[in-house]
C-alpha positions in Angstrom: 0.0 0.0 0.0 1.5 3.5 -0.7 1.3 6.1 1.6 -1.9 7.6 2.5 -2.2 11.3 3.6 -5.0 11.5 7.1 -5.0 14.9 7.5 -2.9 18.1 7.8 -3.7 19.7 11.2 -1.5 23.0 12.5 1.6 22.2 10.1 1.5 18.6 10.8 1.0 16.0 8.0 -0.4 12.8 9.1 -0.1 10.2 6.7 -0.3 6.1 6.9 0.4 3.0 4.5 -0.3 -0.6 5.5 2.5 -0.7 8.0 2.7 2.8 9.9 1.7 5.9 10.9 3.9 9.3 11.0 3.6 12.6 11.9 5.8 15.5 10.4 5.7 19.1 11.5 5.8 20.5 7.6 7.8 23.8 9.5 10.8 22.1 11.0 10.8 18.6 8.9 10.9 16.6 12.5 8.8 13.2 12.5 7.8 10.3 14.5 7.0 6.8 13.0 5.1 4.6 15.1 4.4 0.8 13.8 0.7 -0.2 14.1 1.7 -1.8 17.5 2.4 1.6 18.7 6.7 0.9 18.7 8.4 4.0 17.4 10.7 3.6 14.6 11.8 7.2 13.7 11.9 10.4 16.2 13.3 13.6 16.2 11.0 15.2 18.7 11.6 16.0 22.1 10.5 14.0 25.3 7.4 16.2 25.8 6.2 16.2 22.3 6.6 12.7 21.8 4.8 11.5 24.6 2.3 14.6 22.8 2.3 12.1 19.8 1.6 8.8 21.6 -1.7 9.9 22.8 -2.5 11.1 20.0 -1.6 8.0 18.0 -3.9 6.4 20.3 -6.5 8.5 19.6 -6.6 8.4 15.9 -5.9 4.8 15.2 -9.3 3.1 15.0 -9.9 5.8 11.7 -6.7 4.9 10.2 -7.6 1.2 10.6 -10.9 2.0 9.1 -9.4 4.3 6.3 -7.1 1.2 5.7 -9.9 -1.0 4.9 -11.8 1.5 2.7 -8.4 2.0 1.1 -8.5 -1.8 0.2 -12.0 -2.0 -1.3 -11.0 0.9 -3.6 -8.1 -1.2 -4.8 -9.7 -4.6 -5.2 
């Protein structure tokens, strides 16, 4: 699956693909990756702003999951 964009919210792009989800701050180029079991792969934030991020993963992953299966029906 290619990489999906969610939303754009205050300079920073959420996007997704079958795999993960990442957050970028379109200003200052820093991202966190976070695997769909909530592991981070990538971070350049600090403490605070991660720990920002993981509640907000949280928060949004039940409509990436559903995006992900609307994503599939479009392609089958």
């Amino acid at each position: 699956m290619e990489r999906r964009e969610f939303c754009l919210k205050d300079n920073i792009l959420i996007t997704y693909n079958a795999e993960n989800v990442c957050f970028e701050d379109q200003r200052t180029a820093e991202a966190i990756l976070f695997n769909n079991d909530g592991t981070i792969s990538i971070n350049n934030f600090d403490e605070a702003t991660t720990e920002y991020y993981k509640k907000y993963f949280k928060k949004i992953y039940p409509s990436v999951t559903m995006l992900r299966s609307l994503d599939s029906l479009e392609s089958a």
